[in-house]
DRENDO-1510 file (C-alpha; in Angstrom, 1 decimal, always signed):
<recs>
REC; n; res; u; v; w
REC; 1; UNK; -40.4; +72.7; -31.9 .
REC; 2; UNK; -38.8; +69.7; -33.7 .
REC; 3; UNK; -37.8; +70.2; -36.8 .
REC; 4; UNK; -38.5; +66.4; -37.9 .
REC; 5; UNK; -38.9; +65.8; -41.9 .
REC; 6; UNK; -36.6; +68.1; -42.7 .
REC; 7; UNK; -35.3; +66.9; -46.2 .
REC; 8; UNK; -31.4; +67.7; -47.4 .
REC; 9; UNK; -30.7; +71.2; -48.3 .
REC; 10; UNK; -33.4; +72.9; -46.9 .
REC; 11; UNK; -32.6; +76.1; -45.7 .
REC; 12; UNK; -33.2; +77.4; -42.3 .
REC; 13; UNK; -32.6; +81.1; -40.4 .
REC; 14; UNK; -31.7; +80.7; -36.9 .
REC; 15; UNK; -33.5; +82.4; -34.4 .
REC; 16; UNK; -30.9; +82.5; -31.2 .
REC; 17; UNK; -27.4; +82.6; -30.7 .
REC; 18; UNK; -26.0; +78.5; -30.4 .
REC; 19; UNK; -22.5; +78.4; -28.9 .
REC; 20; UNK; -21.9; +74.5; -29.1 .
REC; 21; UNK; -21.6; +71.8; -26.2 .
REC; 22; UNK; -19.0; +69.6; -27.9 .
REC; 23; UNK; -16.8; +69.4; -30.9 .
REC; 24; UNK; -19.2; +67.8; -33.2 .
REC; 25; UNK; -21.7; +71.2; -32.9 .
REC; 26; UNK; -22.2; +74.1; -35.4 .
REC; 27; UNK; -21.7; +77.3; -33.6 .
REC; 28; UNK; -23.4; +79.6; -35.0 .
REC; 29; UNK; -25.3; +83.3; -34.7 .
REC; 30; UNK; -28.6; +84.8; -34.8 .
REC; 31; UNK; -29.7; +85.9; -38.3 .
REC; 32; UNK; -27.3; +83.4; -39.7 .
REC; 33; UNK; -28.3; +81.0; -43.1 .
REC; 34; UNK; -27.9; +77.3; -42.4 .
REC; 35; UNK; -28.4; +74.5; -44.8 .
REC; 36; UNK; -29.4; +71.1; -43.8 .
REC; 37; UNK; -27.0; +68.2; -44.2 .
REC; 38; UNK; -29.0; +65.3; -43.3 .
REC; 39; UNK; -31.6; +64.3; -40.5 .
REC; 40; UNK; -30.0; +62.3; -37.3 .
REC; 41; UNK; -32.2; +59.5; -35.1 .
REC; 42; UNK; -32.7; +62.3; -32.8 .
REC; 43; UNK; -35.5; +64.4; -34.2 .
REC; 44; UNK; -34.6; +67.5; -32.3 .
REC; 45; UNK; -31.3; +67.5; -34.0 .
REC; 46; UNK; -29.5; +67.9; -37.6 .
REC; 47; UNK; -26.3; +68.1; -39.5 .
REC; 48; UNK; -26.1; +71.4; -41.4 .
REC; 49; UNK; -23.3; +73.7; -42.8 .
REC; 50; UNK; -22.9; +77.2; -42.6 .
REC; 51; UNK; -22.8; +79.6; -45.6 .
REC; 52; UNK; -19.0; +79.5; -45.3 .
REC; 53; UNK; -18.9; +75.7; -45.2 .
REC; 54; UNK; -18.4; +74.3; -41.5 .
REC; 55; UNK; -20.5; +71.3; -40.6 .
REC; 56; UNK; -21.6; +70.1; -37.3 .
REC; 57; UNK; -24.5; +69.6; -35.3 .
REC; 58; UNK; -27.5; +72.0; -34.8 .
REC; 59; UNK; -30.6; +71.7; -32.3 .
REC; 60; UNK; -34.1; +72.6; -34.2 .
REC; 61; UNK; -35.4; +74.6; -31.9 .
REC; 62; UNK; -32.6; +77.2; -32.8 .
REC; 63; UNK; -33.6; +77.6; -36.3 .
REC; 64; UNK; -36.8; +78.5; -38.2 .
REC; 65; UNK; -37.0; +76.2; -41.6 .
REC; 66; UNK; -37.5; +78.8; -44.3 .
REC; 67; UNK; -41.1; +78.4; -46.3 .
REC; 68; UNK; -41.9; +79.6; -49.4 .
REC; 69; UNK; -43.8; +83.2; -49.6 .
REC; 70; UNK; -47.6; +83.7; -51.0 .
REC; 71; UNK; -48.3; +85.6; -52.9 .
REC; 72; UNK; -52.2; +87.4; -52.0 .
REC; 73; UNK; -54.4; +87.4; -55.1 .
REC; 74; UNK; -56.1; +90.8; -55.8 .
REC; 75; UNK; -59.5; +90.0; -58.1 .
REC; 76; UNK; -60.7; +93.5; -57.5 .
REC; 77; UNK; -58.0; +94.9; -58.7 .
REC; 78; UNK; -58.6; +96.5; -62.6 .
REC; 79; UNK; -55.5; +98.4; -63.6 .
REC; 80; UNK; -55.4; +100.8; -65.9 .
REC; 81; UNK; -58.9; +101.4; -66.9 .
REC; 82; UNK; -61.2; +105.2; -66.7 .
REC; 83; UNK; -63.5; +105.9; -64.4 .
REC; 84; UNK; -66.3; +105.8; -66.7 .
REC; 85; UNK; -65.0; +102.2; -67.6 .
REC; 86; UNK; -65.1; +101.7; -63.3 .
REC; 87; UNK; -68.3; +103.0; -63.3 .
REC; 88; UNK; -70.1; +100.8; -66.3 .
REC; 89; UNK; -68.5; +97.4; -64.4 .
REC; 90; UNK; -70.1; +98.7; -61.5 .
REC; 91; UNK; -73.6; +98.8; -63.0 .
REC; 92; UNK; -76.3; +97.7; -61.8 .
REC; 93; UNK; -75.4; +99.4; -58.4 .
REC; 94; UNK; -75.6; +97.2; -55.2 .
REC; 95; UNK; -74.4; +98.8; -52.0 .
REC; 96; UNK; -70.9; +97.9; -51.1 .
REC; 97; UNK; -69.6; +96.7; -54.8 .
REC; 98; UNK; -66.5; +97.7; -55.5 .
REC; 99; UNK; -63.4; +97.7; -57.2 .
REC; 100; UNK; -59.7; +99.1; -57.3 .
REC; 101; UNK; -58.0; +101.1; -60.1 .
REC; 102; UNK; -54.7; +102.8; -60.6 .
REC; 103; UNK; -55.6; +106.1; -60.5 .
REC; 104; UNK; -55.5; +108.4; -63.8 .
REC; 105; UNK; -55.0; +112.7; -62.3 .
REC; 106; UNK; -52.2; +111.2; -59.3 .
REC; 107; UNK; -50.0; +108.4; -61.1 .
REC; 108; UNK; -48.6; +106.1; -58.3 .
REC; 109; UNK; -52.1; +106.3; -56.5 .
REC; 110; UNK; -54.9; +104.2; -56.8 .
REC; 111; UNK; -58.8; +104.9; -56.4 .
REC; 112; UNK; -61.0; +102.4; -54.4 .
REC; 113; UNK; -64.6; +103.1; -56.3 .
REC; 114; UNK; -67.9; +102.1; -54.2 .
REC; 115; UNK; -71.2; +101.9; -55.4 .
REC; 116; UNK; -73.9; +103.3; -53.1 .
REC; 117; UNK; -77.4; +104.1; -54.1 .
REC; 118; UNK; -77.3; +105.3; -57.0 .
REC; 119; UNK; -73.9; +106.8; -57.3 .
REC; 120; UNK; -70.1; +105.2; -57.4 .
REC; 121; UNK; -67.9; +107.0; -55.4 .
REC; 122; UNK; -64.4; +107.0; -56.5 .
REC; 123; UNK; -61.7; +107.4; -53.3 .
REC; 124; UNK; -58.2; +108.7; -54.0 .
REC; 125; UNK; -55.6; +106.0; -52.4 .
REC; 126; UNK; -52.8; +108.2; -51.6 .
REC; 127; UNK; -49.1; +106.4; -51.2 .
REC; 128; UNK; -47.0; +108.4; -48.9 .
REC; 129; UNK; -44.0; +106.8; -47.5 .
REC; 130; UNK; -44.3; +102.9; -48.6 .
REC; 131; UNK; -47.6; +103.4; -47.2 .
REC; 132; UNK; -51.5; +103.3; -48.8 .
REC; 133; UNK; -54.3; +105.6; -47.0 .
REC; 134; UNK; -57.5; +107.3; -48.1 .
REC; 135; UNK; -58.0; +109.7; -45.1 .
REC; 136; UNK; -54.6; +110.3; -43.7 .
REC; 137; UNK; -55.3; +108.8; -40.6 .
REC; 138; UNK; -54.8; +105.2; -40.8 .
REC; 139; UNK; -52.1; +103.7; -43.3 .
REC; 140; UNK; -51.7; +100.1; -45.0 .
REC; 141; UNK; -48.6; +98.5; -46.7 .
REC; 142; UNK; -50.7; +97.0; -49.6 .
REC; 143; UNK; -53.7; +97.3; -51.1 .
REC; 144; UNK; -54.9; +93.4; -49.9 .
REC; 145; UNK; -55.0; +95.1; -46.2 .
REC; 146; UNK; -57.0; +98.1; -46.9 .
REC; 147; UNK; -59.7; +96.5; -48.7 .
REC; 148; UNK; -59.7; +93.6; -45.5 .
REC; 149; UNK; -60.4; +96.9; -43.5 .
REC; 150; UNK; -62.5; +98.4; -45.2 .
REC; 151; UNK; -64.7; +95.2; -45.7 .
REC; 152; UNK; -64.6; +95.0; -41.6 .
REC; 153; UNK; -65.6; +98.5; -41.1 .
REC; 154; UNK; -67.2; +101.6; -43.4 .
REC; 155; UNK; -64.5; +103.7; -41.0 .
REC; 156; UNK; -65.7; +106.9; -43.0 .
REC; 157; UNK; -66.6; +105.9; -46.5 .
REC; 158; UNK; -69.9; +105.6; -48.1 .
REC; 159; UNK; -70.7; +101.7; -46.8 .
REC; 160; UNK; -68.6; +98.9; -46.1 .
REC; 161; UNK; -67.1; +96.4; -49.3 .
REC; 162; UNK; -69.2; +93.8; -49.8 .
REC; 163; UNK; -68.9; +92.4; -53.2 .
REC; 164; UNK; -66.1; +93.0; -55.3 .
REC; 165; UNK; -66.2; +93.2; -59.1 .
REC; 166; UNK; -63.5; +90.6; -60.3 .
REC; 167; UNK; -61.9; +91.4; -63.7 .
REC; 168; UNK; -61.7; +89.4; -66.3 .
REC; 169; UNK; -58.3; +87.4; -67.1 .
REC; 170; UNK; -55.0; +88.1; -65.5 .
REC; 171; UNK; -55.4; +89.1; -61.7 .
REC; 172; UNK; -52.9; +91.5; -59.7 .
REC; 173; UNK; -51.0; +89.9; -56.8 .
REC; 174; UNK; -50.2; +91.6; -53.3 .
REC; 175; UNK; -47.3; +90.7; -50.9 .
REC; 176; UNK; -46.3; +92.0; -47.3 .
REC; 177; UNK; -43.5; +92.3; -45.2 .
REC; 178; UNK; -44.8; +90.1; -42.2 .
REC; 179; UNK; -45.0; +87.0; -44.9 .
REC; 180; UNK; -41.4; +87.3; -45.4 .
REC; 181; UNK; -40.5; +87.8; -41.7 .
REC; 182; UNK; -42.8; +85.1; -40.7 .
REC; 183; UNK; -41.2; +82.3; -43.3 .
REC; 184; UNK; -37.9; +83.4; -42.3 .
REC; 185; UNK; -36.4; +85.9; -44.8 .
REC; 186; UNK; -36.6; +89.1; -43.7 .
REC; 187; UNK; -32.7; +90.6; -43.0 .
REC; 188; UNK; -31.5; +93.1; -40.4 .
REC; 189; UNK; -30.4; +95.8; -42.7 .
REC; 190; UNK; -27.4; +96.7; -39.7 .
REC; 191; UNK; -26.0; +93.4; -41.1 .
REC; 192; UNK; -25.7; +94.4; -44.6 .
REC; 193; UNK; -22.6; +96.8; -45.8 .
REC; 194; UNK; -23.2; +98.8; -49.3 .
REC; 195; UNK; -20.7; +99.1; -51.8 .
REC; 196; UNK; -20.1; +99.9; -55.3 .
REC; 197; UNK; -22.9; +100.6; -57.6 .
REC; 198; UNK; -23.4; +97.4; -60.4 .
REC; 199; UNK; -26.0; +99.2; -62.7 .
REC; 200; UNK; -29.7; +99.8; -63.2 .
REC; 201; UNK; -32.1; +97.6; -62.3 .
REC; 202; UNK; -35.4; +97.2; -63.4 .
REC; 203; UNK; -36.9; +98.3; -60.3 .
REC; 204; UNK; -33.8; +100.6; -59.1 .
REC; 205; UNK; -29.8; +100.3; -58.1 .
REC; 206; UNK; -28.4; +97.3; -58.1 .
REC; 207; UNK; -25.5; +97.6; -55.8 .
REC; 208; UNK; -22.4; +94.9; -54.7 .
REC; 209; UNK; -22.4; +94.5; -50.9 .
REC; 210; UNK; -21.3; +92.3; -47.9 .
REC; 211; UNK; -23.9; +90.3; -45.8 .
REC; 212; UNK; -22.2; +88.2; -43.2 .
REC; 213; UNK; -18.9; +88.8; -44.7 .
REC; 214; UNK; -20.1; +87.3; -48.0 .
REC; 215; UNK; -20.2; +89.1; -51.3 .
REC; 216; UNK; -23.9; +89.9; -51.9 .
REC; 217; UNK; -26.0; +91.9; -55.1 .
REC; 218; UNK; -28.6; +94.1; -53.4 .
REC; 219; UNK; -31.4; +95.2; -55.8 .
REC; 220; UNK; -32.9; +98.5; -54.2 .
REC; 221; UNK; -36.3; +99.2; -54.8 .
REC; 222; UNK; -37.5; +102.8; -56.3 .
REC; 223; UNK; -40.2; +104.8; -54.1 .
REC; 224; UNK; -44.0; +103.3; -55.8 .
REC; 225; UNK; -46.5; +101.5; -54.5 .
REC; 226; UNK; -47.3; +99.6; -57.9 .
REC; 227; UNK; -43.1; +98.9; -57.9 .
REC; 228; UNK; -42.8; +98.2; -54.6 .
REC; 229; UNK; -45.5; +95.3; -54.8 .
REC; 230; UNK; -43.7; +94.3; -58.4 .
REC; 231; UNK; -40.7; +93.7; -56.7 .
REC; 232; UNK; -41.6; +91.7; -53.4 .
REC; 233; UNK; -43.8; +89.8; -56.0 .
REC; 234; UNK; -40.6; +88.8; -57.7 .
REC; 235; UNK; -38.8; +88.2; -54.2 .
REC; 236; UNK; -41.5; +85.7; -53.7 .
REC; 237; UNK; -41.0; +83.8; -56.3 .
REC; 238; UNK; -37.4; +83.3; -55.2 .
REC; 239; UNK; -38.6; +82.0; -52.1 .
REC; 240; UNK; -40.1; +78.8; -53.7 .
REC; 241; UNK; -36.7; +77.8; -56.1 .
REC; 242; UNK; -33.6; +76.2; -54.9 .
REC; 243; UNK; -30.8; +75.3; -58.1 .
REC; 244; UNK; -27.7; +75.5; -58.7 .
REC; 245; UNK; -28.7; +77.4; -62.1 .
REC; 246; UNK; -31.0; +79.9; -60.5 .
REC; 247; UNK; -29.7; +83.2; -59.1 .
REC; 248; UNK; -30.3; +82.7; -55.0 .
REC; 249; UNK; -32.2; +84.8; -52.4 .
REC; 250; UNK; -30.2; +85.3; -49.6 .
REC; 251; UNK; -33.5; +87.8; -48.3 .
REC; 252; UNK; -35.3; +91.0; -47.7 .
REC; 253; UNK; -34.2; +94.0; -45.8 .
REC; 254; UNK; -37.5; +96.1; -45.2 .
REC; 255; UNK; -37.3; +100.1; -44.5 .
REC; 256; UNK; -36.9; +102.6; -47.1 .
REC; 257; UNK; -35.4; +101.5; -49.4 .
REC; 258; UNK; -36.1; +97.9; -49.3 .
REC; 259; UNK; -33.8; +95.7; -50.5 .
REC; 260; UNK; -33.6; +92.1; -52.3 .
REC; 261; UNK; -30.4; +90.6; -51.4 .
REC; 262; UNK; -28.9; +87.5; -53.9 .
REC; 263; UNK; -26.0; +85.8; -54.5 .
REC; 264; UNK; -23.1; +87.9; -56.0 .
REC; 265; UNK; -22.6; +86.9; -59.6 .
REC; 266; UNK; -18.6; +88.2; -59.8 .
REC; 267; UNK; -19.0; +87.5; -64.0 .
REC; 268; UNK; -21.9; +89.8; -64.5 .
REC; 269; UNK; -24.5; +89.6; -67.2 .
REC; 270; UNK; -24.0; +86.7; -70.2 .
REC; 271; UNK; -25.1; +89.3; -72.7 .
REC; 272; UNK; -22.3; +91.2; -71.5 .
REC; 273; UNK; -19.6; +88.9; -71.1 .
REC; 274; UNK; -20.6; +87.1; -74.6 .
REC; 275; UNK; -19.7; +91.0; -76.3 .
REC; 276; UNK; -16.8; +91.5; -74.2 .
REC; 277; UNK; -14.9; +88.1; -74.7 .
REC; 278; UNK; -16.2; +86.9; -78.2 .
REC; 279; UNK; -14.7; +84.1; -80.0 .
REC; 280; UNK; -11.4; +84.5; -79.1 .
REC; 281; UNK; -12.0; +83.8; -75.8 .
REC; 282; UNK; -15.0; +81.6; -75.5 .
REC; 283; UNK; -15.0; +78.1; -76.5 .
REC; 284; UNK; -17.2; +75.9; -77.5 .
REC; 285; UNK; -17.1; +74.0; -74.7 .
REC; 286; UNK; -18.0; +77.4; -72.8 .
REC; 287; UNK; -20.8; +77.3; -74.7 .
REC; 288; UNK; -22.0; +74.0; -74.5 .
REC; 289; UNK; -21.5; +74.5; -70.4 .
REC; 290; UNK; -23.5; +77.5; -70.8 .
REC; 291; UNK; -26.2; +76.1; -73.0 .
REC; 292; UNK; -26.2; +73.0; -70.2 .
REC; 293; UNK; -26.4; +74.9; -67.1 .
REC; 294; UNK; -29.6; +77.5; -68.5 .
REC; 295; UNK; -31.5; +75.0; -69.3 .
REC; 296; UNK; -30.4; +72.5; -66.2 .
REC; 297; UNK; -31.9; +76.0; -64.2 .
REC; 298; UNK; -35.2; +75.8; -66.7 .
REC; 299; UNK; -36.1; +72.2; -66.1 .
REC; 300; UNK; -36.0; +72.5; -62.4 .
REC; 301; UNK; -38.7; +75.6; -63.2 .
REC; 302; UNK; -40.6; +73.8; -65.4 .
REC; 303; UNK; -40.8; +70.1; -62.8 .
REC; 304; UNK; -42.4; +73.3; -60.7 .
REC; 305; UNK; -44.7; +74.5; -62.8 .
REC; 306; UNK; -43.1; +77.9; -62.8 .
REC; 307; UNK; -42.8; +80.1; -65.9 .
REC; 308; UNK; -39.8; +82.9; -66.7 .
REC; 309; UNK; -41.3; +85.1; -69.5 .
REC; 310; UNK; -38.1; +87.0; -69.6 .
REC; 311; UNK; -35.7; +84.1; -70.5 .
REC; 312; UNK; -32.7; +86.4; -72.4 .
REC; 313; UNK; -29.1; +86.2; -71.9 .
REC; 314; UNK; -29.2; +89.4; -70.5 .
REC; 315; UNK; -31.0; +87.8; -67.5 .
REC; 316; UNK; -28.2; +85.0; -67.0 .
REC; 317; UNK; -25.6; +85.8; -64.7 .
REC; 318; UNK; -22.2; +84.2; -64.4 .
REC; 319; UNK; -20.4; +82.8; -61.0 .
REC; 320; UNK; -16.9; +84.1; -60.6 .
REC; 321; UNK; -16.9; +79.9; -61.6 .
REC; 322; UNK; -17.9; +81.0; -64.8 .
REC; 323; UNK; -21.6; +78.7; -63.8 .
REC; 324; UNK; -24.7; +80.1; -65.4 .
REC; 325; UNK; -27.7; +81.3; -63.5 .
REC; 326; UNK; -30.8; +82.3; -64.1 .
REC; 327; UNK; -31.9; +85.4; -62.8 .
REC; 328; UNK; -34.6; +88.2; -62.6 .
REC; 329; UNK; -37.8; +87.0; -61.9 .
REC; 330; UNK; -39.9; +89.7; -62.3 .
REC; 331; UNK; -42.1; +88.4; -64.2 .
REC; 332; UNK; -41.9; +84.7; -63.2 .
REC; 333; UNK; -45.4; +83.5; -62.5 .
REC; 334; UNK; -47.4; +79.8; -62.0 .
REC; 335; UNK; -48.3; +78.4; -65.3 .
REC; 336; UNK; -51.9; +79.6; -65.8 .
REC; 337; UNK; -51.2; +82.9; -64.6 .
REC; 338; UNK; -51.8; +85.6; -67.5 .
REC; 339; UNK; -49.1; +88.6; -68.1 .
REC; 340; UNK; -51.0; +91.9; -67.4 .
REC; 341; UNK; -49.4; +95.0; -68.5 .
REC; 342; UNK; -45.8; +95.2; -67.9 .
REC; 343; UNK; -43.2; +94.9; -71.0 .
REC; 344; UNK; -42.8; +92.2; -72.9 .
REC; 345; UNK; -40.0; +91.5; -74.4 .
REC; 346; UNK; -41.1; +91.0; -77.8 .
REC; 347; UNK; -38.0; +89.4; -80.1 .
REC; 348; UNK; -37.5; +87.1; -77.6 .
REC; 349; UNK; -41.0; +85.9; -76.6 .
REC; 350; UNK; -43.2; +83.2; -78.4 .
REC; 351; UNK; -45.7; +84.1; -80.9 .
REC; 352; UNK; -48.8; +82.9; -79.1 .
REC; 353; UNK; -47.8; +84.9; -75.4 .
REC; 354; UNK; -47.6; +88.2; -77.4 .
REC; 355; UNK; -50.8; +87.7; -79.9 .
REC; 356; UNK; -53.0; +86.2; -76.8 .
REC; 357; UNK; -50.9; +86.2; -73.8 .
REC; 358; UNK; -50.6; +82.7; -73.4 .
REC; 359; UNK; -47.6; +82.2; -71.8 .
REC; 360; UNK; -46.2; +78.5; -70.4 .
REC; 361; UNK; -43.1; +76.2; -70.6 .
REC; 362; UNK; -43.5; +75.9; -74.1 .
REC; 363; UNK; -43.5; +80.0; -74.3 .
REC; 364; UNK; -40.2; +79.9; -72.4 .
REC; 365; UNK; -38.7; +77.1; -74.9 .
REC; 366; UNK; -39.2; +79.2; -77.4 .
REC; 367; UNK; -37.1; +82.1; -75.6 .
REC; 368; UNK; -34.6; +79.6; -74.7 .
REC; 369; UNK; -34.1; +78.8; -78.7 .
REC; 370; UNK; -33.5; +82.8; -78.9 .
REC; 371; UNK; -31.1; +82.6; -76.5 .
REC; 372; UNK; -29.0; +79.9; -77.6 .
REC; 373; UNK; -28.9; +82.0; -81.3 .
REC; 374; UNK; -27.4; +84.9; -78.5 .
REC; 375; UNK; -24.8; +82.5; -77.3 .
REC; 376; UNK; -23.8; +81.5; -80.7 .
REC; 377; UNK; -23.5; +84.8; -82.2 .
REC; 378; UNK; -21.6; +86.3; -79.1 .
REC; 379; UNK; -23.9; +88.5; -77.4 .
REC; 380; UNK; -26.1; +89.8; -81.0 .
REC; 381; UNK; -29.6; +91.1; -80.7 .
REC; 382; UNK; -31.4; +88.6; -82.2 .
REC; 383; UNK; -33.6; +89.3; -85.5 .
REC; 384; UNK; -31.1; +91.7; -87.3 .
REC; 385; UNK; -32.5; +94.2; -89.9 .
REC; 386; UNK; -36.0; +93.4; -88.8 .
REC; 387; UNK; -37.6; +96.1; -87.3 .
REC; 388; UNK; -39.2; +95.2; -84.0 .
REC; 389; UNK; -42.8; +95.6; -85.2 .
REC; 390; UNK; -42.3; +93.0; -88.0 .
REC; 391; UNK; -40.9; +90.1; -85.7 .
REC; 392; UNK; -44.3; +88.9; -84.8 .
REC; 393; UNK; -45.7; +88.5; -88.5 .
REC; 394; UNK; -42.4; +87.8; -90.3 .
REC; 395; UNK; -42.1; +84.9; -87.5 .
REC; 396; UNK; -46.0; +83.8; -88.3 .
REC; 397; UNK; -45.2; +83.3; -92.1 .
REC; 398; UNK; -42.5; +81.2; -91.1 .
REC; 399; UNK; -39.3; +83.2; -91.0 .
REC; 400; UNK; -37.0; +81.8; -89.0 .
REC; 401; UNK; -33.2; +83.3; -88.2 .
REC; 402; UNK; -30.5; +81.9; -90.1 .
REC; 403; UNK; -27.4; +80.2; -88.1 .
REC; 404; UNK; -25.1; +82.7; -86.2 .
REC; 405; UNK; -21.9; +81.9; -87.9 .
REC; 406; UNK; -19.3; +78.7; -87.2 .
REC; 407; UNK; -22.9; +77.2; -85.1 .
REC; 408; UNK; -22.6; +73.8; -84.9 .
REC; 409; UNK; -25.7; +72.3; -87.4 .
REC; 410; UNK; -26.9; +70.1; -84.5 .
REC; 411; UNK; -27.2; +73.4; -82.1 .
REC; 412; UNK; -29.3; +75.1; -84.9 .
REC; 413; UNK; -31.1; +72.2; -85.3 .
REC; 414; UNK; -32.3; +72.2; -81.3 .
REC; 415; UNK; -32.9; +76.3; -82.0 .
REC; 416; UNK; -35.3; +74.8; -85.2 .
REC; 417; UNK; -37.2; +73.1; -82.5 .
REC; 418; UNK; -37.6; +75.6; -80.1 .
REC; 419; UNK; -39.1; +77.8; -82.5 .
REC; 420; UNK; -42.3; +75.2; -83.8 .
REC; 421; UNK; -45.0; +77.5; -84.5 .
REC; 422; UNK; -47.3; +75.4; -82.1 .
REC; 423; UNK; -45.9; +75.2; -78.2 .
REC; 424; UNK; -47.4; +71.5; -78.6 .
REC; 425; UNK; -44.6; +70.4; -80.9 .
REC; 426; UNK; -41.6; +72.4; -78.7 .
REC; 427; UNK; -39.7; +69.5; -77.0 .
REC; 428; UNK; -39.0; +70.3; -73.2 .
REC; 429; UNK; -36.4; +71.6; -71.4 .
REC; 430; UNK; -35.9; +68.2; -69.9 .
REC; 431; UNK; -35.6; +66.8; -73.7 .
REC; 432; UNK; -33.7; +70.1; -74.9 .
REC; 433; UNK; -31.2; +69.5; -71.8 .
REC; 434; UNK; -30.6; +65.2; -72.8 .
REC; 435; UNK; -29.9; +66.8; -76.5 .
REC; 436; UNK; -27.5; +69.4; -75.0 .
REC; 437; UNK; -25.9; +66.8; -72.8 .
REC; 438; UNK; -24.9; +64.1; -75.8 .
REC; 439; UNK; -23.7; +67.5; -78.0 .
REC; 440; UNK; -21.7; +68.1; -75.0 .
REC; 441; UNK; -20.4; +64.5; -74.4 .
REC; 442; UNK; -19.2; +64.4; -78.0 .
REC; 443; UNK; -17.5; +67.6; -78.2 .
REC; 444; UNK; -15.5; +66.2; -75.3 .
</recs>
């Protein structure tokens, strides 16, 4: 298949072995990561470079172009609520309504309750080795595919699904493996080497390995259904951003564990390195670039519509460049997408995402202005002497945080604007990023 339209930089996985028929070819292996150069007058073939930098010639019928992961939306899905609360939204009963909740006597399982007759029948989802089932005998990876079965067939239970119950606000999401191995991201785990641990992650270990012979950060994934979901969910937003700011997915390794595999940041955290290094060492120039490249990374998010909602220095890595990336994307969503459950970062998030949970490019602005006070002060928790209950109202009556000390006035100045009570009035990171630019081109 040609491979025509291709644009620069897009990234492809090659499906055979290509061993070159002149000089000006890329030879390359199955499983390997190219990047397109540029398109040739020959459809069927492109310039593209290898993850260790050699350039040549590739045909496109060698390589699958990579494509961004969906994520499945789950409207049945209600959380955390009680099976008399399941019951009421099921009322009136019509056969075959339904709905899913995480179940409250087996944590990590769910219950699938069905209305039939008279009565709602409440089914214990068991999770048993990455796997969903209500009967033992056939198994699903997510919960998306075993309400698709059961809408096909009763196979055992009361009636078939007919009509789900949606809940109101925020919906859950679904992912599956074949998503990522059909858009080209799914990695051979024989390829990937483990090495030493680099800390906790939300989710599980976060260990440095080799993939390839590159240096790579593999995020392991802890043994729950409702994690497991939570963390392809955040693998698929990865799939959809390419920047020079933004931590990189290299891919998935499916098994147990999975495994998210990314770029290896050789700095570590910004949190970290700001407490470590302090004034002595950092400049402001090194903070300036840091400043720069965050918010270079959160204008490409925002052109696509994307929001962070963790935005912290503790989730900026460092290149062993000393480049700033944004990272964990956990809870990264598309902008009209409500935040249900999880933790939210409250010093650090905007007023209006933790009263109503209206979260958005202006809600990350704001986050970004808490950041920049972490830069200045070297790695401090931001709202000192405040206790963490207080933030929200103190920040309401119009208490703002005074300047970290030696902050230049026009930095605090930007902070100022990032922290408008209204999102309406909080410039861009576009805007933010020409401000940071001219500071930057002065100090120089």
């Amino acid at each position: 298949m040609s491979g025509a339209s291709w644009a620069p930089g897009t990234e492809c996985l090659a499906k055979y072995n290509f061993q070159g028929n002149s000089s000006d070819d890329l030879p390359f292996n199955k499983g390997e990561i190219l990047t397109i150069v540029k398109s040739t007058r020959d459809p069927n073939w492109y310039r593209a470079r290898t993850q260790d930098g050699r350039e040549g010639m590739i045909p496109a019928n060698y390589v699958q172009k990579r494509e961004v992961v969906k994520l499945n939306a789950m409207p049945w899905f209600h959380g955390k609520i009680t099976r008399e609360q399941a019951e009421s939204l099921l009322n009136p009963p019509h056969d075959g309504m339904f709905l899913v909740r995480e179940s409250t006597n087996y944590p990590g399982d769910y219950t699938l309750c069905v209305s039939f007759g008279s009565k709602v029948e409440h089914y214990r989802v068991i999770f048993k080795n990455n796997r969903l089932t209500i009967d033992e005998e056939i198994d699903f990876e997510n919960l998306t595919k075993l309400v698709e079965h059961y809408e096909k067939d009763a196979d055992g239970l009361c009636t078939t699904l007919k009509k789900p119950v949606p809940k109101k606000g925020g919906q859950g999401f679904s992912v599956d493996s074949q998503a990522f191995k059909d858009a080209g991201w799914a990695i051979n785990r024989s390829e990937v080497e483990l090495g030493k641990s680099l800390g906790k992650g939300e989710f599980g270990d976060v260990i440095q390995g080799v993939y390839r012979g590159r240096l790579v950060a593999i995020k392991s994934l802890k043994d729950t259904s409702k994690a497991a979901q939570q963390f392809l969910a955040e693998a698929s937003v990865m799939t959809a951003v390419s920047h020079p700011n933004l931590v990189q997915l290299i891919g998935v390794c499916f098994g147990d564990p999975i495994f998210i595999i990314t770029e290896f940041m050789a700095k570590g955290s910004l949190v970290d390195y700001l407490r470590s290094r302090g004034r002595s060492v950092i400049t402001a120039s090194d903070n300036l670039q840091f400043s720069c490249n965050i918010c270079n990374g959160m204008a490409y998010l925002e052109s696509k519509n994307l929001v962070h909602r963790d935005l912290a220095a503790r989730n900026v890595l460092l290149s062993e460049e000393g480049t700033a990336k944004v990272s964990d994307f956990g809870l990264a969503r598309e902008m009209n997408d409500k935040l249900e459950g999880g933790k939210v970062p409250v010093k650090w998030t905007a007023p209006e995402a933790l009263r109503h949970g209206h979260f958005s490019t202006k809600s990350d602005v704001w986050s970004f202005g808490i950041l920049l006070w972490e830069l200045y002060s070297y790695g401090r928790p931001p709202y000192p002497r405040v206790p963490i209950a207080d933030v929200v109202a103190h920040v309401e009556k119009g208490y703002r945080m005074e300047p970290p000390e030696g902050c230049p006035e026009d930095i605090y100045a930007i902070m100022k604007e990032c922290w408008q009570i209204s999102p309406d009035r909080r410039p861009s990171f576009r805007k933010l990023l020409q401000q940071l630019e001219t500071a930057r081109s002065v100090l120089v």
